[in-house]
C-alpha positions in Angstrom: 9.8 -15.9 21.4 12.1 -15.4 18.3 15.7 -15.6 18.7 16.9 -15.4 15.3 15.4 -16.5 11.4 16.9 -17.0 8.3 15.5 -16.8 5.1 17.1 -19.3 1.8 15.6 -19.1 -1.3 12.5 -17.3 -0.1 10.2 -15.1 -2.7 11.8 -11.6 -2.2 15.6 -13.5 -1.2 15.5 -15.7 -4.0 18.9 -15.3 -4.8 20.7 -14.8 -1.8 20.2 -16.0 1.9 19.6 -13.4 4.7 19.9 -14.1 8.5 18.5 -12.2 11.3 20.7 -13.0 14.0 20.8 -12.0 17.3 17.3 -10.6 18.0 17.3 -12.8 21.6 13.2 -12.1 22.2 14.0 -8.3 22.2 11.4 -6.0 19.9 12.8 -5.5 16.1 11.7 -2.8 14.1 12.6 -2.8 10.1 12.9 0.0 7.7 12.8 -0.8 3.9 11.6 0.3 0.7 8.6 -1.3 -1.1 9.9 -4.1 -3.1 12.9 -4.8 -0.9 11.5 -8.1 1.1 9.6 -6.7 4.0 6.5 -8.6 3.0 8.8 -11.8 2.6 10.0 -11.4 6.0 6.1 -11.3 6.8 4.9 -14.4 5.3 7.9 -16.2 5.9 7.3 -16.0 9.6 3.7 -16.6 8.9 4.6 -19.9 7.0 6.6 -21.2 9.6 4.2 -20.7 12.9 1.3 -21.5 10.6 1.9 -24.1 8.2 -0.4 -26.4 9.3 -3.6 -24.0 9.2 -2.4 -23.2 5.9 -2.3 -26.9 4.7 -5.5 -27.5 6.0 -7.3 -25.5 4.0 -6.2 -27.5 0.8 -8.6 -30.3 -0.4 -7.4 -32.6 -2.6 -8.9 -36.1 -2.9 -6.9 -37.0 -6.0 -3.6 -36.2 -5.1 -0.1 -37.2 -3.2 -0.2 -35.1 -0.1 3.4 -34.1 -0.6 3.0 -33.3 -4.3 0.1 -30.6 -3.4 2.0 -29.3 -0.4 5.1 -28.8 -3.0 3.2 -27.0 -5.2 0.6 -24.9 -3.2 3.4 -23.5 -1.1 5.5 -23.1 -4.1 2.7 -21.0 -5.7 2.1 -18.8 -2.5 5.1 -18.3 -1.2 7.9 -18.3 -3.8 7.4 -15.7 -6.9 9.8 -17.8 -8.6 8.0 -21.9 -7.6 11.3 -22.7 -6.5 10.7 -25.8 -4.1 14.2 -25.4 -2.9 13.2 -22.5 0.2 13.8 -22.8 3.7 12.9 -20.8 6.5 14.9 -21.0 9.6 12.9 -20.1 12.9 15.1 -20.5 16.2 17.3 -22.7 14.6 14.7 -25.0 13.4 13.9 -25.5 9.4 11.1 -25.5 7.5 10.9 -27.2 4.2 7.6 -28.0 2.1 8.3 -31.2 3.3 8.4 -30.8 7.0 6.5 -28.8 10.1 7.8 -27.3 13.0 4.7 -26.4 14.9 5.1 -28.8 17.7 8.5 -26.9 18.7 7.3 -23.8 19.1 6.1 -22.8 22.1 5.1 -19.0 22.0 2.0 -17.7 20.3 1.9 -15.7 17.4 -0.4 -12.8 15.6 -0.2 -11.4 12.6 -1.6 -8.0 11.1 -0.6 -6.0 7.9 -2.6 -3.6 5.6 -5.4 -6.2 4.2 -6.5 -6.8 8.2 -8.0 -3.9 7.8 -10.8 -4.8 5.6 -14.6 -5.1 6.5 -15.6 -8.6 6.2 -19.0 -9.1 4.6 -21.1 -7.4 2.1 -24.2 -7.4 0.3 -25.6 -6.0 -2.6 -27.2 -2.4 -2.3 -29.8 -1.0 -4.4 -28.7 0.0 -7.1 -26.5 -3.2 -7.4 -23.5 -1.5 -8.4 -22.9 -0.2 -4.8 -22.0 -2.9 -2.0 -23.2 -2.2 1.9 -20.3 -3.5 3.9 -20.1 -4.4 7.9 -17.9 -6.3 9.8 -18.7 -9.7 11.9 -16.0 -10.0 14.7 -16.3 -13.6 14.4 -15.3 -13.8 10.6 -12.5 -10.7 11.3 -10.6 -13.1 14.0 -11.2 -16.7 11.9 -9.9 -14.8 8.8 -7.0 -13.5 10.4 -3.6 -15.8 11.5 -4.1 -15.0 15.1 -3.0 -17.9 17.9 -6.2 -17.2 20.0 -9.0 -19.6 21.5 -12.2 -18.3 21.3 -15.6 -19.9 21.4 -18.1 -18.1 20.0 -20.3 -20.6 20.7 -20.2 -19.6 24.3 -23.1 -18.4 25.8 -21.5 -15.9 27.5 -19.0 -14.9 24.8 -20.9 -11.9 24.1 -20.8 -10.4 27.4 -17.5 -11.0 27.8 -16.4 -9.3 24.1 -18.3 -6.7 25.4 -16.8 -6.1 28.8 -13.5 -6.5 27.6 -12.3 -5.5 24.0 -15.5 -3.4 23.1 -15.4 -1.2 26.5 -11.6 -0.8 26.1 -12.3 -0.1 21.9 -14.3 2.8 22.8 -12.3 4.2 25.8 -9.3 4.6 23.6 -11.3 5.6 20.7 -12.3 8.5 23.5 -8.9 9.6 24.1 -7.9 10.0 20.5 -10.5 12.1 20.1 -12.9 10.2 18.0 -16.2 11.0 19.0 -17.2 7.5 18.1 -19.0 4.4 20.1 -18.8 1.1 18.9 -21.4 -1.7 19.9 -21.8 -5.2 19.0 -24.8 -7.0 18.3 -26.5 -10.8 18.7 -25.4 -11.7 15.2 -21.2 -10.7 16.1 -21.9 -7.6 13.6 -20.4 -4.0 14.4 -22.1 -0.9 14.7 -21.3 2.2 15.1 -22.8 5.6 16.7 -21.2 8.3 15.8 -21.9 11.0 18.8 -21.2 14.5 16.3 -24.1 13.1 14.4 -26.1 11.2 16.2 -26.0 8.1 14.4 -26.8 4.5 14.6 -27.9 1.9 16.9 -29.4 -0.8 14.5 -27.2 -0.1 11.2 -24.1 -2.3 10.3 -23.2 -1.2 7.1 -20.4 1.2 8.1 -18.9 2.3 4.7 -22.3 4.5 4.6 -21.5 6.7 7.3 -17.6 6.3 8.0 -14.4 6.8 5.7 -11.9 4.2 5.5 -9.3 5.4 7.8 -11.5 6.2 10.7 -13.1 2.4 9.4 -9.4 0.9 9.7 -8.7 2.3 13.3 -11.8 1.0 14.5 -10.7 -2.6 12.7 -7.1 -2.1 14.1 -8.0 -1.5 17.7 -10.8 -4.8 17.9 -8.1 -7.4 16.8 -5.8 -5.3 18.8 -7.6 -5.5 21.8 -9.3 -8.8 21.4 -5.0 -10.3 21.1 -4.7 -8.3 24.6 -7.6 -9.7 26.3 -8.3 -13.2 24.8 -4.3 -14.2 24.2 -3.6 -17.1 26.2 -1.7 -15.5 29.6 0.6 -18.4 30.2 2.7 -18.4 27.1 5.0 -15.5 25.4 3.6 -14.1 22.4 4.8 -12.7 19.2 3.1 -9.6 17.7 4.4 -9.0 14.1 3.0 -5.8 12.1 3.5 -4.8 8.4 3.0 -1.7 7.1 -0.7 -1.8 9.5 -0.1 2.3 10.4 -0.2 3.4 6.3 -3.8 3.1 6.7 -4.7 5.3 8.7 -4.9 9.1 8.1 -2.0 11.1 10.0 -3.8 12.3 12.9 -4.3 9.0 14.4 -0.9 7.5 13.6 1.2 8.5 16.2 -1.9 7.8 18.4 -1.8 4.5 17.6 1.4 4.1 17.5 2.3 5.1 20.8 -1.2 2.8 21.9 0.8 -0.4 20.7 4.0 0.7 22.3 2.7 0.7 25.5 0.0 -2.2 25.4 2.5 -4.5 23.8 5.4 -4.0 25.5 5.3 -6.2 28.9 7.6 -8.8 29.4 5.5 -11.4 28.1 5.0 -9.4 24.5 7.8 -8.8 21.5 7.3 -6.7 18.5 8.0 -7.1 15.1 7.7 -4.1 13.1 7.9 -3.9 9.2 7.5 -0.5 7.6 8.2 1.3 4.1 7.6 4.6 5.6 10.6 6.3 6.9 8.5 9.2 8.8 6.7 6.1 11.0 10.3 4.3 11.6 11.6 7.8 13.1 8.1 8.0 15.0 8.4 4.5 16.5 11.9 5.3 17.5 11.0 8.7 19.0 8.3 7.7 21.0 9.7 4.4 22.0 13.3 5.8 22.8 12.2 9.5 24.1 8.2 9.2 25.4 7.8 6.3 26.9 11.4 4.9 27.8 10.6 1.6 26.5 13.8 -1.0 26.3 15.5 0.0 22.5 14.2 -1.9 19.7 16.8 -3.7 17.2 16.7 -1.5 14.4 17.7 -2.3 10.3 17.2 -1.6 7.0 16.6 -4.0 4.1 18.5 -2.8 0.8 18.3 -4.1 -2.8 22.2 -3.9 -4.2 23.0 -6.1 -7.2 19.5 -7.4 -7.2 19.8 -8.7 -3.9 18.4 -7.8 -0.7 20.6 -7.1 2.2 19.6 -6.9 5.7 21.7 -4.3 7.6 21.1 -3.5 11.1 21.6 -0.4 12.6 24.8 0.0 14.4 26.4 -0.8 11.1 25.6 2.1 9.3 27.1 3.8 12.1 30.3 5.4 11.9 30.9 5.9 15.3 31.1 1.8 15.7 33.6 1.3 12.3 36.0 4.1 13.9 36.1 1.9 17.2 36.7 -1.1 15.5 40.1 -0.4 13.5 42.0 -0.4 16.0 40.9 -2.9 18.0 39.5 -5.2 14.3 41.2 -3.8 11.5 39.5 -6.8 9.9 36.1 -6.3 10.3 36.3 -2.2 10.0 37.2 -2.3 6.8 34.4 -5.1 5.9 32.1 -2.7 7.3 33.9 0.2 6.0 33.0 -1.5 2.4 29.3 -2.1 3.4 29.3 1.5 4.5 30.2 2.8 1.2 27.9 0.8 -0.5 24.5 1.7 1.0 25.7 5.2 1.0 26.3 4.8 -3.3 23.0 2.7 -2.8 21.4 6.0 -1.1 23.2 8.5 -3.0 21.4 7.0 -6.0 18.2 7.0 -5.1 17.9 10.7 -3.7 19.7 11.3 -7.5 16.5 9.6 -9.2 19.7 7.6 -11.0 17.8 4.6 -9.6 18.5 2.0 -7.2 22.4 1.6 -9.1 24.9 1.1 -6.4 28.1 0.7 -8.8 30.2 3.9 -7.8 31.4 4.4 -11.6 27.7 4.9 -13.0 27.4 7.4 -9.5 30.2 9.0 -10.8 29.6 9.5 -14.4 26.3 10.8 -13.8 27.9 13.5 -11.6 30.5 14.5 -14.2 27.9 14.5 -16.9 25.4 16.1 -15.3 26.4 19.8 -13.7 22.4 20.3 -13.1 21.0 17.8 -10.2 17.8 18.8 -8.3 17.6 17.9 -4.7 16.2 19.9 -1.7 16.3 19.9 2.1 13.3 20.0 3.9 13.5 19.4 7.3 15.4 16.0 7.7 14.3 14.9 4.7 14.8 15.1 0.8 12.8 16.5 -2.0 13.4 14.9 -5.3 13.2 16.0 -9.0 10.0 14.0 -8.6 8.6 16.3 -6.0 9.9 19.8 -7.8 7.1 18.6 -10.7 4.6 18.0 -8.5 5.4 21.4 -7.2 5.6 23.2 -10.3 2.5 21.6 -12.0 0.4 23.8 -8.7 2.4 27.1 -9.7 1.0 29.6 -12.5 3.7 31.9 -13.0 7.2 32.2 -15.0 8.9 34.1 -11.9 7.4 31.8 -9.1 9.0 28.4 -11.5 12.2 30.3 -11.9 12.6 30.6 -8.0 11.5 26.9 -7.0 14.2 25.5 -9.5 16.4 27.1 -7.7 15.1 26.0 -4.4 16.3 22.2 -5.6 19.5 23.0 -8.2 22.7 21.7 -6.4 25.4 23.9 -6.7 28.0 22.6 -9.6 30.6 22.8 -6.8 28.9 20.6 -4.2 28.7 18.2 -7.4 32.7 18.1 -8.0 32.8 17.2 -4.3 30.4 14.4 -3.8 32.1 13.0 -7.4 35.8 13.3 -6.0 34.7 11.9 -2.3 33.4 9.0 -4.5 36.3 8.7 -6.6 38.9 8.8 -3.5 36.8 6.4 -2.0 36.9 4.1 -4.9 40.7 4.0 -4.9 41.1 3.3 -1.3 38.1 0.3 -1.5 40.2 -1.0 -4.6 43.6 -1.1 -2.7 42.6 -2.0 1.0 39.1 -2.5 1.2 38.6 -5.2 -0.6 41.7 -7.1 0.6 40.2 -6.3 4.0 37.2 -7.8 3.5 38.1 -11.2 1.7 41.5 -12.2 3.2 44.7 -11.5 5.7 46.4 -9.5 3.2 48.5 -6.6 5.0 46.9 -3.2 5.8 47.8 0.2 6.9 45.7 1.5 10.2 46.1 5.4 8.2 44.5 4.1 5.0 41.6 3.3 7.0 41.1 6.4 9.2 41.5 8.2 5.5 38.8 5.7 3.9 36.6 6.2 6.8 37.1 10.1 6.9 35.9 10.3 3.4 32.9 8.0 4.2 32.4 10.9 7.0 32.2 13.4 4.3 30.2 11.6 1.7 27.4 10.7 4.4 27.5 14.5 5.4 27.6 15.6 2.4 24.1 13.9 1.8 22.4 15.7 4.5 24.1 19.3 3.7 22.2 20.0 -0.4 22.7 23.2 -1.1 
């Protein structure tokens, strides 16, 4: 399984080199905006474990085998055709130049949002309309999926049936989908739909079904065709982006909770990628609270100074940087200066200032601006964005009048979060940074003060007024 990667020089970390240390073969789950390398992470890993699949599909009669391998994986891999990548997997590197299949010994699967997608189509009528179905046999060959299937087995049929179809439509039972699936001599899928009566001989599903109920019914055939036709013998790695987005809401947390307990046996690990910060608390919830599965390794990827940064949970905690000054001075205030920066990072965002984490732009804005619109909601934040979006659905003067008021921050809760900011700044400019690069002397006080002030900041985002 996957102990560690490190990414140098790779499409989203062009300029900067990320690790991902100390993951050991335990589950990882990864929180980040879109834009902030999730996706890199995802084909990085793909590139390493299938390289050779990739390669293969490039003909080229006329050419040095090294020259098109330089520049097809420069071209689909690296935004900026750099040939200078590497991706580190278990302590083993991957180059243009070199492969690393024959080290690995787990088997891998990959899904994100475009699995999802019927396979086949043909022209209907009208010719402007396409009739789409999906062949289970061109779903798993299109897919990077470490599974050995003949479909050229007599009995392969029977077996799909008995096994991933049967399972397909006992799930699809308990969330409540009144839905049977069925699979035909020619590998197609059909559907019956039991409200409606439908189907026995049509394929074309996009006549009949909307895409999210579609998608689950796509989701759960490769996820139950990895359960059943995986090999047993070896450890396997199951790695996800963003694959939940596509469904509709009500059979998220279905499906969710579906992987969490069909994938998590000791011979299983997850890797979860996700933009959406409502499915990262759901996977944690149900994970940590429903089903008492072991803890995932939890972090967020964050753009500061055009760069991504990979930080992992326990570090945004400030329970862990109080422990640490007295026993590592050193390290808290390192961490003490990450801290500060994600919360700037984070500050700015909510602001709509952008993604700016210098603290003198956060604190201009603030002494500029004595009208800022955030609002609570739950354990989340509304925006100015979402207060238009709200007022453009309201008629009257009056009802306006009262909803900017819902979001406008009190003008004292702004001279707050702008001295917290500027303290902060003083203290990061006369210890922190010393901290972080060198052995210069330090004062234990300075830090408790630094971190109470990072205590008040990071409350003071979750208390808006």
């Amino acid at each position: 399984m996957i102990q560690s990667f490190q990414l140098i020089k790779f499409k989203a970390f062009q300029d900067t080199e990320e690790s991902f240390k100390n993951i050991n073969n335990k589950n990882l789950l990864i929180y980040g905006d879109n834009g902030s390398g999730k996706s890199s992470i995802f084909e990085a890993l793909k590139l390493a474990l299938f390289k050779e699949r990739i390669l293969n599909t490039i003909i080229a009669p006329n050419q040095e085998m090294e020259e098109v391998v330089n520049t097809v994986l420069s071209r689909e891999y690296d935004n900026k055709s750099s040939l200078n990548f590497e991706v580190i997997l278990n302590d083993i590197t991957i180059k243009a130049d070199n492969n690393i299949d024959e080290y690995i010994e787990f088997n891998s699967f990959f899904l994100n949002l475009y699995s999802t997608k019927l396979t086949d189509e043909v022209e209907a009528e009208s010719k402007r309309d396409k009739y789409k179905f999906l062949n289970i046999k061109n779903l798993i060959e299109r897919e990077f999926l470490d599974l050995d299937i003949n479909f050229e087995d007599f009995n392969f049929i029977e077996n799909f049936n008995s096994k991933v179809i049967s399972s397909v439509n006992q799930k699809l039972e308990e969330f409540k989908e009144n839905i049977i699936i069925e699979l035909d001599s020619g590998l197609n899928i059909k559907i019956k739909d039991e409200e409606r009566n439908l189907l026995t001989d049509n394929i074309y599903l996009n006549l009949y079904f909307n895409e999210a109920k579609t998608n689950l019914v796509i989701l759960l055939l490769l996820f139950e065709t990895i359960y059943h036709f995986s090999d047993e013998t070896k450890d396997k790695v199951l790695i996800l982006d963003d694959v939940i987005t596509s469904l509709d809401i009500a059979n998220r947390t279905f499906l969710l909770k579906y992987i969490l307990e069909r994938f998590n046996g000791a011979k299983f690990q997850l890797i979860i990628l996700t933009h959406n910060l409502e499915v990262y608390k759901l996977i944690t919830f149900i994970n940590d609270e429903i089903l008492k599965n072991p803890k995932f390794i939890q972090g967020q990827l964050f753009e500061i100074k055009n760069q991504i940064k990979y930080i992992e949970k326990d570090f945004l905690d400030l329970k862990t940087i109080e422990q640490k000054i007295s026993s590592n001075p050193l390290e808290a205030g390192n961490l003490i200066r990450k801290k500060f920066e994600l919360l700037i990072h984070k500050l700015a965002r909510e602001l709509i200032i952008g993604s700016n984490d210098k603290a003198d732009d956060i604190v201009k804005f603030l002494e500029k601006s004595n009208q800022i619109y955030l609002k609570k909601d739950g354990d989340n934040f509304k925006t100015a964005n979402d207060l238009v979006f709200e007022i453009e659905n309201i008629h009257t003067v009056g009802e306006i009048k009262n909803l900017i008021e819902e979001y406008k921050i009190a003008p004292i809760k702004i001279d707050k979060i702008s001295n917290i900011i500027k303290n902060i700044k003083l203290y990061r400019k006369v210890i922190m940074n010393p901290l972080s690069h060198t052995e210069a002397p330090f004062a234990i006080k300075e830090l408790y003060k630094s971190l109470d002030l990072l205590r008040k900041l990071d409350e003071m985002e979750f208390d808006i007024e």
